[in-house]
VOPAGU-2260 file (C-alpha; in pm, 1 decimal, decimal comma):
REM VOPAGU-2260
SITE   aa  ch    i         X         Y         Z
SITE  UNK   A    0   11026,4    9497,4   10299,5
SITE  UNK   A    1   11378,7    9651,4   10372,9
SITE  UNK   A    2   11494,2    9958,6   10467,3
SITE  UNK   A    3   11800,2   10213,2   10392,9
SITE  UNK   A    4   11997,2   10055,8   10678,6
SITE  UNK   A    5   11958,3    9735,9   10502,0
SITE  UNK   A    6   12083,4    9847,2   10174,1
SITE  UNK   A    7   12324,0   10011,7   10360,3
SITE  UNK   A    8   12505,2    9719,2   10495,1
SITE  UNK   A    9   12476,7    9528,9   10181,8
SITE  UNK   A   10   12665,1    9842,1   10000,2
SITE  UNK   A   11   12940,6    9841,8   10218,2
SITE  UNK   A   12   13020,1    9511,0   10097,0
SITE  UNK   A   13   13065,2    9607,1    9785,0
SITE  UNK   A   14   13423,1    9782,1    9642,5
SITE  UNK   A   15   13448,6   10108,8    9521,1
SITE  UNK   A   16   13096,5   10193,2    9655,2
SITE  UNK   A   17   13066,2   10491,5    9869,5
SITE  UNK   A   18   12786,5   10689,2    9997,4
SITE  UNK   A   19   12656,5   11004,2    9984,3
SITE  UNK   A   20   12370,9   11251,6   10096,4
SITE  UNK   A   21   12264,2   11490,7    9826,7
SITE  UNK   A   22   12031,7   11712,3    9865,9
SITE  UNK   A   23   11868,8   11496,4   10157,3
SITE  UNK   A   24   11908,3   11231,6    9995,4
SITE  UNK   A   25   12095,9   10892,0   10026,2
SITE  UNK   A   26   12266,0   10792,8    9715,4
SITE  UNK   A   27   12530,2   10522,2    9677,4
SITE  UNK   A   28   12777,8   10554,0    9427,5
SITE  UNK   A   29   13095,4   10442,5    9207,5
SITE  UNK   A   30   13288,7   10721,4    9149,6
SITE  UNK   A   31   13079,9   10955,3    9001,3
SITE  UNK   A   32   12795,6   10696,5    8912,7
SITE  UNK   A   33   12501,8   10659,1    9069,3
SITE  UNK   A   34   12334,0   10336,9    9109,6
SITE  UNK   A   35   12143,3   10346,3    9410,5
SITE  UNK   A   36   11906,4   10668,2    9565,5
SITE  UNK   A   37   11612,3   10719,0    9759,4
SITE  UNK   A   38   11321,8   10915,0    9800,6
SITE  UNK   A   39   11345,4   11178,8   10048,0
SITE  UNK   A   40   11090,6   10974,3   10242,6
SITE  UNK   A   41   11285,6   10684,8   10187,0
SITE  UNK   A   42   10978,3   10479,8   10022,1
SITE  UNK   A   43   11157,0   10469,4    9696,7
SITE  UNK   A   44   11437,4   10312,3    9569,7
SITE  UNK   A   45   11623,8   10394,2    9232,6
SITE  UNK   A   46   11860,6   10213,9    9063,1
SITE  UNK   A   47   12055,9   10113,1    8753,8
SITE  UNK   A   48   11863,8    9919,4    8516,9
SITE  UNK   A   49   11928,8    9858,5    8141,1
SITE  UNK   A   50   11677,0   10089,9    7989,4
SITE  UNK   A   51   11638,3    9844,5    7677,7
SITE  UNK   A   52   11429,0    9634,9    7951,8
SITE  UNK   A   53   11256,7    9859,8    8237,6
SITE  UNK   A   54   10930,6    9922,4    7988,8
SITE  UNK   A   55   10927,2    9539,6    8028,4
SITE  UNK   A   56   10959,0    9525,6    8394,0
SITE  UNK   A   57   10730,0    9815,6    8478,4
SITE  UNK   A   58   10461,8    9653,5    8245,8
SITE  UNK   A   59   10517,9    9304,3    8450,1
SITE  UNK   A   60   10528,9    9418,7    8773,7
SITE  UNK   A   61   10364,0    9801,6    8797,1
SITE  UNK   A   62   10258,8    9773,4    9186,6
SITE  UNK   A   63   10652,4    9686,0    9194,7
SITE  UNK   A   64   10794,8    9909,5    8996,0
SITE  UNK   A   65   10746,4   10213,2    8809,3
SITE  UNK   A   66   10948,9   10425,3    8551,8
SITE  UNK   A   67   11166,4   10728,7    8655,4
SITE  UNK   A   68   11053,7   11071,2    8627,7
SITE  UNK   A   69   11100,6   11238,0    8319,9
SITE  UNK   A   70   11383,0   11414,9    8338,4
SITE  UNK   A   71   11583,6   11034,6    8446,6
SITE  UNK   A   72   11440,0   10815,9    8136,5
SITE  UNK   A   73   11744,2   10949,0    7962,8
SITE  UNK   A   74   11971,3   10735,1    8232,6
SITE  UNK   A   75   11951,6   10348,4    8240,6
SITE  UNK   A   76   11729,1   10409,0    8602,3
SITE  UNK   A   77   11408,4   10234,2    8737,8
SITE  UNK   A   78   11231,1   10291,9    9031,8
SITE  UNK   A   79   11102,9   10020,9    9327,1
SITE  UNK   A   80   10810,5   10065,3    9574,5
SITE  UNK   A   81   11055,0    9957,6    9916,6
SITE  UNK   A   82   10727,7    9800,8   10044,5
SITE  UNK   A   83   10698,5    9592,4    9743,2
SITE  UNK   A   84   11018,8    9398,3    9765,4
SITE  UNK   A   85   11192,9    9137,0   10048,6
SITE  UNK   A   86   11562,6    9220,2   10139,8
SITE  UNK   A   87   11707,5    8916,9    9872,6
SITE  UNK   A   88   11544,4    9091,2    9584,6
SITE  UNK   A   89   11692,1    9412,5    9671,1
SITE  UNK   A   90   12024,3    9265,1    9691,8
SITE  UNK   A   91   11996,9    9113,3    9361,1
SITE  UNK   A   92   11919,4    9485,1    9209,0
SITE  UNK   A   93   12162,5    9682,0    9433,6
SITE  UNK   A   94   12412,3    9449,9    9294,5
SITE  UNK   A   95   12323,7    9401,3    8924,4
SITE  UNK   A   96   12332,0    9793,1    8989,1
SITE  UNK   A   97   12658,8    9817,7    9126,0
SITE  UNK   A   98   12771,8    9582,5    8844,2
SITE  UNK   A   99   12701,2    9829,8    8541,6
SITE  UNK   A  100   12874,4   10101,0    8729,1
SITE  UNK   A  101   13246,1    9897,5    8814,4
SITE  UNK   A  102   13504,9    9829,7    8608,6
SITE  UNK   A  103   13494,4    9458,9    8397,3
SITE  UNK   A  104   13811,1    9359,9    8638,7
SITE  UNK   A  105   13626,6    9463,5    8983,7
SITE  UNK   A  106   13306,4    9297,4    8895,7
SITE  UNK   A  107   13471,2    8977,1    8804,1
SITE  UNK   A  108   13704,3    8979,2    9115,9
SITE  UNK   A  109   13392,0    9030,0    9349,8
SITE  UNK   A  110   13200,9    8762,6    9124,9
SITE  UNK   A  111   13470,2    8523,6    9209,3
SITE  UNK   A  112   13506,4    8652,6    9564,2
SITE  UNK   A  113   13106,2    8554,2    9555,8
SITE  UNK   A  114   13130,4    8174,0    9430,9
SITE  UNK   A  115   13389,3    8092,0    9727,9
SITE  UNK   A  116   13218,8    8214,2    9984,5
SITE  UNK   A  117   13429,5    8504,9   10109,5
């Protein structure tokens, strides 16, 4: 499990990223992209996902994941039980996350950045 604080830290890490309370509600974002928000409760974590291949996750792993509410299935979003995940899988989505929201140039730089350890 992992919490806010964890995700958090992890986002502060990453350029561009910023974060923001919205209608009591942590959301981390790239400009004016979203790619990271809780619940209000904080039991919940959304986040950018191509939506060619949520159906497939959700399917896989439903006491994981589930599919955004109605209104978000427009937006490439999925949704993960917090409870449901340890604190390396949510870096792997916060950052595949944060990867369809930068620019080609800043993902690559922090992809290099990555492979030597810095």
């Amino acid at each position: 499990m992992f919490t806010v604080e964890d995700v958090r830290q992890f986002a502060r890490t990453l350029p561009r990223s910023s974060e923001h309370l919205i209608r009591d509600r942590v959301k981390f974002r790239v400009g004016k992209i979203v790619y990271v928000a809780f619940s209000r409760d904080e039991t919940l974590m959304g986040f950018g996902f191509p939506k060619e291949e949520r159906a497939a996750l959700v399917a896989a792993e439903p006491d994981r994941f589930v599919l955004p509410r109605e209104s978000d299935l427009r937006f490439n979003w999925v949704v993960a039980r917090m409870d449901a995940l340890d604190p390396a899988e949510m870096r792997e989505l916060v950052l595949e996350a944060w990867r369809m929201c930068v620019p080609k140039k800043v993902r690559l730089e922090q992809q290099a950045q990555a492979l030597h350890g810095r």
